[in-house]
C-alpha positions as CSV (number, residue, x, y, z in Angstrom):
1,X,61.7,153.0,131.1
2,X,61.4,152.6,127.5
3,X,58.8,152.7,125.1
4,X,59.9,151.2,121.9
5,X,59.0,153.2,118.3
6,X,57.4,150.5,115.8
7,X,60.9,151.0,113.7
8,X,62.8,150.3,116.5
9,X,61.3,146.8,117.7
10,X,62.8,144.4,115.5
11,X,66.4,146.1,116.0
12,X,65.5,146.5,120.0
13,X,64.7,142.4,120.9
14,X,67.5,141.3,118.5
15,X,69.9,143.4,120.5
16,X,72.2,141.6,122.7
17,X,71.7,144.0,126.1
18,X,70.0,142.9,128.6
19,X,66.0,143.9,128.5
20,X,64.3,145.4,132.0
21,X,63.0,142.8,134.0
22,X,59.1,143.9,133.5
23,X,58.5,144.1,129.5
24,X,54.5,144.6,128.2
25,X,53.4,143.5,125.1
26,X,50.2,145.2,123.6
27,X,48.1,146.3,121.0
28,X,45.3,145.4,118.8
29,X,47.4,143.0,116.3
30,X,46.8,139.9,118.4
31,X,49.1,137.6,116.2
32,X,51.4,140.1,116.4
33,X,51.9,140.1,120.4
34,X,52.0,136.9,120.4
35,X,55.2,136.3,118.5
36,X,57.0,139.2,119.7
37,X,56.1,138.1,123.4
38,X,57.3,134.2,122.4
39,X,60.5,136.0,120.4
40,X,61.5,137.8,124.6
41,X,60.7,134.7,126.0
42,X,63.1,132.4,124.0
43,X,65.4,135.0,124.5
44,X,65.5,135.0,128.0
45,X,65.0,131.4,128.8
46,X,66.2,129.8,125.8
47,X,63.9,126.4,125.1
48,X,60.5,126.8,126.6
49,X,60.7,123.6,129.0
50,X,58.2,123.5,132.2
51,X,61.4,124.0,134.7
52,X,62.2,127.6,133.1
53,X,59.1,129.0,131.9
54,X,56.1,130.0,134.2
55,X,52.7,131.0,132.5
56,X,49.9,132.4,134.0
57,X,46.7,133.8,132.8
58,X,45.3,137.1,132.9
59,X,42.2,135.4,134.8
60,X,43.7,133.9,137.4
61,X,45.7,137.1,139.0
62,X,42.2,139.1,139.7
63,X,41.9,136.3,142.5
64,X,45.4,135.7,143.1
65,X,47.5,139.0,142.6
66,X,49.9,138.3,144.3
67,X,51.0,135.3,143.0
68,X,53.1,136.9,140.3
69,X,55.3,138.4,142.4
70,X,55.5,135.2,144.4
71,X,56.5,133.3,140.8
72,X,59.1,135.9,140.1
73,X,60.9,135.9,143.1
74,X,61.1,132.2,143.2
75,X,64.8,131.1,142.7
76,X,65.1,129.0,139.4
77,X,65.1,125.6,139.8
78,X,67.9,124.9,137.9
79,X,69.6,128.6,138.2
80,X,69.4,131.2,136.0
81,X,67.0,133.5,135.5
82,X,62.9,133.0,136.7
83,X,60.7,133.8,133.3
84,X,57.2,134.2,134.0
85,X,55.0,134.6,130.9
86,X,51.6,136.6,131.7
87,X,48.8,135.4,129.1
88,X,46.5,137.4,127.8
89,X,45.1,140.2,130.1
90,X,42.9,141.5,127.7
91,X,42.3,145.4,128.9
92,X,41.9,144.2,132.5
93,X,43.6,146.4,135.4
94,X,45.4,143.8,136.9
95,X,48.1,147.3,139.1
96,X,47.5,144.9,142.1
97,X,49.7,142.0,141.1
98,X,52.3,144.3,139.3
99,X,52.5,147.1,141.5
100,X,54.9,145.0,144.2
101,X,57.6,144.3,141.6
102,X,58.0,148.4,140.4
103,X,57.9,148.8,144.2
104,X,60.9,146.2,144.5
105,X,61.9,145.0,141.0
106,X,63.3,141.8,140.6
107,X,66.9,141.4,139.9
108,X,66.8,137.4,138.2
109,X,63.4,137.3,136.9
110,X,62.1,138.3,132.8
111,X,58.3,139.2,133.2
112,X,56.5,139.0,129.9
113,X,52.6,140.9,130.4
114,X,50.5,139.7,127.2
115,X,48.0,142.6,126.7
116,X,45.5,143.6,124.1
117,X,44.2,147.1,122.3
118,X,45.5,149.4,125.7
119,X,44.1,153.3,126.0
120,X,46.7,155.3,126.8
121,X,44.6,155.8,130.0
122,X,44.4,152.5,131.4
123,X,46.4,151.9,134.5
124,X,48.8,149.3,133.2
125,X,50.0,150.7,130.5
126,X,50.8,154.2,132.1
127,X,52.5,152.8,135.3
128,X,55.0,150.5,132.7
129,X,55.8,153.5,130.6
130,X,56.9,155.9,133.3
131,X,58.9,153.1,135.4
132,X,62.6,152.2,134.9
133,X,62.4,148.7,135.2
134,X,60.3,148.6,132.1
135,X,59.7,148.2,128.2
136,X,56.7,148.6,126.5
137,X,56.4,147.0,123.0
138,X,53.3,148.5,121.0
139,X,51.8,146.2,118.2
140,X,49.7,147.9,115.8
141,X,49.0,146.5,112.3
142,X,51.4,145.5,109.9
143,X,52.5,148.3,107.5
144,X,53.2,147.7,103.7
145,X,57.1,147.6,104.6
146,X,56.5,144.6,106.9
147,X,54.6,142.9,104.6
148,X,57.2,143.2,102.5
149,X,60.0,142.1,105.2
150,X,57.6,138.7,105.7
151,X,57.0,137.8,102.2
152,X,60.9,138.7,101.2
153,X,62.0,136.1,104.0
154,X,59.7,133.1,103.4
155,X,59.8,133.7,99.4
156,X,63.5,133.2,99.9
157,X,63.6,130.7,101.9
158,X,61.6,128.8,99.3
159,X,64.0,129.9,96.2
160,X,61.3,132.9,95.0
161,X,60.9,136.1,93.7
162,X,57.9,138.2,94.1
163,X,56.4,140.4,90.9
164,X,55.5,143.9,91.5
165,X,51.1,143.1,91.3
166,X,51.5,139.8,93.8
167,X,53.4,142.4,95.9
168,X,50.6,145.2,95.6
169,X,48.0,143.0,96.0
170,X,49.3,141.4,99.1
171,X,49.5,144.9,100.4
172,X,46.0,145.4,100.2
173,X,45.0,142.0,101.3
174,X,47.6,141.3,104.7
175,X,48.4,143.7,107.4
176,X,45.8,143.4,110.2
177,X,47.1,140.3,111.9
178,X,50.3,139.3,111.9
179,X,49.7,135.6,112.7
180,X,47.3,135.6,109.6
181,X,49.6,137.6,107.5
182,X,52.4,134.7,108.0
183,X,50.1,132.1,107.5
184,X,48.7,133.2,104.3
185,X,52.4,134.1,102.9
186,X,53.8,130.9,103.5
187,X,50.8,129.1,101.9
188,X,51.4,131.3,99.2
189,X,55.2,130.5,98.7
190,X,54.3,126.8,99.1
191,X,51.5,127.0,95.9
192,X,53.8,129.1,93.9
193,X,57.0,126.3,94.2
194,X,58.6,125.4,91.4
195,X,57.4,128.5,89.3
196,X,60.5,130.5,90.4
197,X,58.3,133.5,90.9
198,X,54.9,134.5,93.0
199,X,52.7,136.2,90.7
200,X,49.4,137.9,90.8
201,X,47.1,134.5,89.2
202,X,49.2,132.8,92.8
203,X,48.3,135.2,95.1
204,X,44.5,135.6,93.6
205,X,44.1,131.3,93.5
206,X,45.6,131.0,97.2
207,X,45.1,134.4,99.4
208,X,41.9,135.5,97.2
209,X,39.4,133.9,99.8
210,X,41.0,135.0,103.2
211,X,39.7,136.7,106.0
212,X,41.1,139.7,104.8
213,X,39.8,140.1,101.2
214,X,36.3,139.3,103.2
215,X,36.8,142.4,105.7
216,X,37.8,144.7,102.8
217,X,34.8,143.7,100.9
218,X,32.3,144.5,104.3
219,X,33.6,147.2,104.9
220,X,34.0,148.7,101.7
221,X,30.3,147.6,101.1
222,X,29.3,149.5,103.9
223,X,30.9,153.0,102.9
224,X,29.7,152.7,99.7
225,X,25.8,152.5,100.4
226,X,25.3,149.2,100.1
227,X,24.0,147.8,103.1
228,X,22.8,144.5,101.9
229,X,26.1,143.4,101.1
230,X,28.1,144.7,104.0
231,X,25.5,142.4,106.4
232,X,25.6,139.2,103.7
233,X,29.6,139.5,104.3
234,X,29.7,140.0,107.8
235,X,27.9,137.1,107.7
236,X,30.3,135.0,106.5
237,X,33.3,136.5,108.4
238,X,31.0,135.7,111.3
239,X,30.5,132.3,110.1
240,X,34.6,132.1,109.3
241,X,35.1,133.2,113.3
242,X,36.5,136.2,112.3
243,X,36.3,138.4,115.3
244,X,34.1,141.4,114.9
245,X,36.8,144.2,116.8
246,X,38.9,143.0,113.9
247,X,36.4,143.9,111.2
248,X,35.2,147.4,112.9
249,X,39.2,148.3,113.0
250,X,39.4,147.9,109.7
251,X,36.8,149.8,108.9
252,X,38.0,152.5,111.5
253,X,41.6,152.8,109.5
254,X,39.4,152.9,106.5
255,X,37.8,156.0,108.0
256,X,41.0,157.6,108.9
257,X,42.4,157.2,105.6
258,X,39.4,158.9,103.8
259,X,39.7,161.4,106.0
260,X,42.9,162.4,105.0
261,X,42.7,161.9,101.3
262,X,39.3,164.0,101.8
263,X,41.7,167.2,103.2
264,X,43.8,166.6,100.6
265,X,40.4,166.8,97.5
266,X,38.8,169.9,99.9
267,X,42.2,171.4,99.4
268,X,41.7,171.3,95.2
269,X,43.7,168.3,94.0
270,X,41.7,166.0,92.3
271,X,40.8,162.5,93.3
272,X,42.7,160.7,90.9
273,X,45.9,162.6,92.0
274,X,45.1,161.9,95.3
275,X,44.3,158.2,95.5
276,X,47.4,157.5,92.7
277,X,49.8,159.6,95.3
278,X,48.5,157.7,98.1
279,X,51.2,155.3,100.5
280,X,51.6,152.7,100.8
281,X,49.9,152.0,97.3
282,X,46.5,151.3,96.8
283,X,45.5,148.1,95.0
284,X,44.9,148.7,91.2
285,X,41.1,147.3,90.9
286,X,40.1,148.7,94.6
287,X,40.9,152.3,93.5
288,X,37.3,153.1,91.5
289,X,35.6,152.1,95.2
290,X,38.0,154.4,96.6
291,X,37.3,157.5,94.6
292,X,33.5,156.7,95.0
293,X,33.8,156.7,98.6
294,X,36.0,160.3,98.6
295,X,32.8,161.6,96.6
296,X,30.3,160.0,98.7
297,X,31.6,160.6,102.2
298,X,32.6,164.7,103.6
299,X,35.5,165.6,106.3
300,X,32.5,165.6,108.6
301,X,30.7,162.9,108.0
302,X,34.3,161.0,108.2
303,X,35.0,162.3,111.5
304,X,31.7,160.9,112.9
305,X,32.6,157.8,111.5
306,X,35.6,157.2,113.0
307,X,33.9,158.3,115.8
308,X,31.3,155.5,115.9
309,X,33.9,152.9,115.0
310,X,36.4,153.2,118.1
311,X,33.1,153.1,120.2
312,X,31.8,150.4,118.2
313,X,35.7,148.7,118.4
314,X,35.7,149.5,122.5
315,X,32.0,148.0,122.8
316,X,33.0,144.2,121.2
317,X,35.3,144.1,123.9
318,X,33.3,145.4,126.6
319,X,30.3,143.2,125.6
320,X,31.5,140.3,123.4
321,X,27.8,138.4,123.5
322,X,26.9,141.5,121.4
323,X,29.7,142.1,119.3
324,X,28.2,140.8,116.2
325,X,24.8,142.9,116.6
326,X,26.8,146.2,117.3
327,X,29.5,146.0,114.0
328,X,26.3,145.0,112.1
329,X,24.3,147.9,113.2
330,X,27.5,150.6,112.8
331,X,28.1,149.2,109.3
332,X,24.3,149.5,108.3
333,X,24.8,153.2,109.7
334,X,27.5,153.9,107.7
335,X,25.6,152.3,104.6
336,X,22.8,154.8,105.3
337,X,25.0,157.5,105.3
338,X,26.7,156.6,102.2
339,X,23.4,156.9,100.6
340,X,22.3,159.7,101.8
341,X,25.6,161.4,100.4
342,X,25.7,160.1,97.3
């Protein structure tokens, strides 16, 4: 059994050794466990072609479990090893289908289980991290260092440097999915050809209307009081198909970032100090709304805000019909709060 640290990942899959047979990819970065699931899969079958490669979906094992274990003892057709590629379980308990290969694990098979945001209490996830026969990849958000790793690679690749405020501000603006994040950078590189550097006017002209300048304004709308224009731009992330667990995380590692820069103000250092020290780096024209939320918003007001967002962020997934109406209602919450504060 392993369970792989976030440093460790990249350094883990490139490795030549041989990976357990049952690996689980999960976590709330969607994108993200997407291309680290493809990046096993290539790696143990080589070219996806239909002979090598078996997918399944999530859906179809709650009426069929045991067809998994079927697929990966089926001898390859052409030798080799039997990959079988699990597709997006969501949070569903799906012990039934996998519990027959930790009884008996398979010797010439590569099991790949897509899953998304796990608890560390569902059943899944605990019975992979405690068997031998496992590895369990975790894919959270993207921090500023693998922004930076992204935007270095494809900025090369294109014959680029970055400047220090394109850098910064792409900090601010990527991170929460790392399909988008790539997307976005390599638009970016492809504006910016031919200037031999990506500056901040590139990054402002291309990235300035994404998805994730949109969040950041919702959600900093909402912690600062002003409910009108959190709902106006949920709104239009709404109308963008942004999905509404993606806006409410945000808005929960908001909370959990106030929350710690708030210790640090209760404590006696100013705000200033606090929000300058603060890493990675905070974009230059978001830090006024930053030190207006640490006055606006106590330790204990942030706890019960975080509090409300990981319920909000479990409900969208429990009842997506409703996800919209319950990250609209949290945020005007929060807004009322704000005000009440300030």
């Amino acid at each position: 059994m392993a369970v792989l640290k976030p440093q460790d990942i990249d350094r883990r899959l490139a490795e030549a050794a041989e990976l357990p047979p049952l690996v689980l990819v999960y976590g709330p970065d969607h994108g993200l466990v997407g291309e680290r699931a493809r990046q096993i899969l290539k790696r143990a079958s080589g070219e996806e072609d239909p002979f090598g490669l078996v997918r399944i979906d999530g859906d179809e094992l709650g009426s069929d479990p045991g067809r998994l274990s079927d697929e990966a003892r089926t001898i390859a057709l052409f030798g080799g090893k039997r990959v079988v590629w699990v597709r997006d379980i969501g949070s569903r308990n799906i012990m039934a289908a996998i519990q027959p290969l930790l009884d008996d694990p398979p010797t010439d098979a590569q099991i790949v289980i897509e899953a998304g945001d796990l608890r560390p209490t569902s059943p899944v996830r605990k019975a992979l991290e405690k068997h031998g026969a496992s590895l369990v990849v975790p894919c959270y958000a993207d921090s500023a260092r693998d922004i930076d790793r992204l935007l270095e690679q494809e900025a090369a690749h294109h014959g680029l440097t970055v400047s220090g405020e394109a850098r910064e501000a792409l900090h601010a603006l990527l991170g929460s999915d790392r399909a988008g994040s790539r997307s976005e950078i390599t638009k970016l590189c492809l504006y910016a050809h031919g200037d031999g550097e990506i500056r901040l006017e590139h990054v402002q002209a291309v990235v300035g209307d994404s998805a994730a300048l949109s969040i950041e304004e919702a959600v900093d709308a909402a912690f600062l009081g002003d409910a009108a224009g959190a709902i106006r731009r949920l709104k239009r992330l709404q109308a963008a198909g942004t999905h509404p667990s993606v806006t409410a995380g945000f808005a929960l590692r908001l909370a959990q970032s106030l929350q710690k820069m708030r210790a640090q103000v209760d404590q006696g250092l100013a705000a200033d100090t606090v929000v300058d020290g603060v890493q990675p780096r905070i974009f230059f024209r978001r830090k006024p709304a930053i030190k207006t939320m640490l006055r606006a918003w106590s330790s204990e007001q942030l706890i019960r805000a975080q509090r409300r967002l990981a319920d909000t962020v479990l409900n969208t997934r429990r009842s997506p019909g409703l996800a919209d109406e319950l990250v609209a209602d949290t945020f005007l919450a929060l807004a009322q709060a704000a005000r009440r504060r300030r």
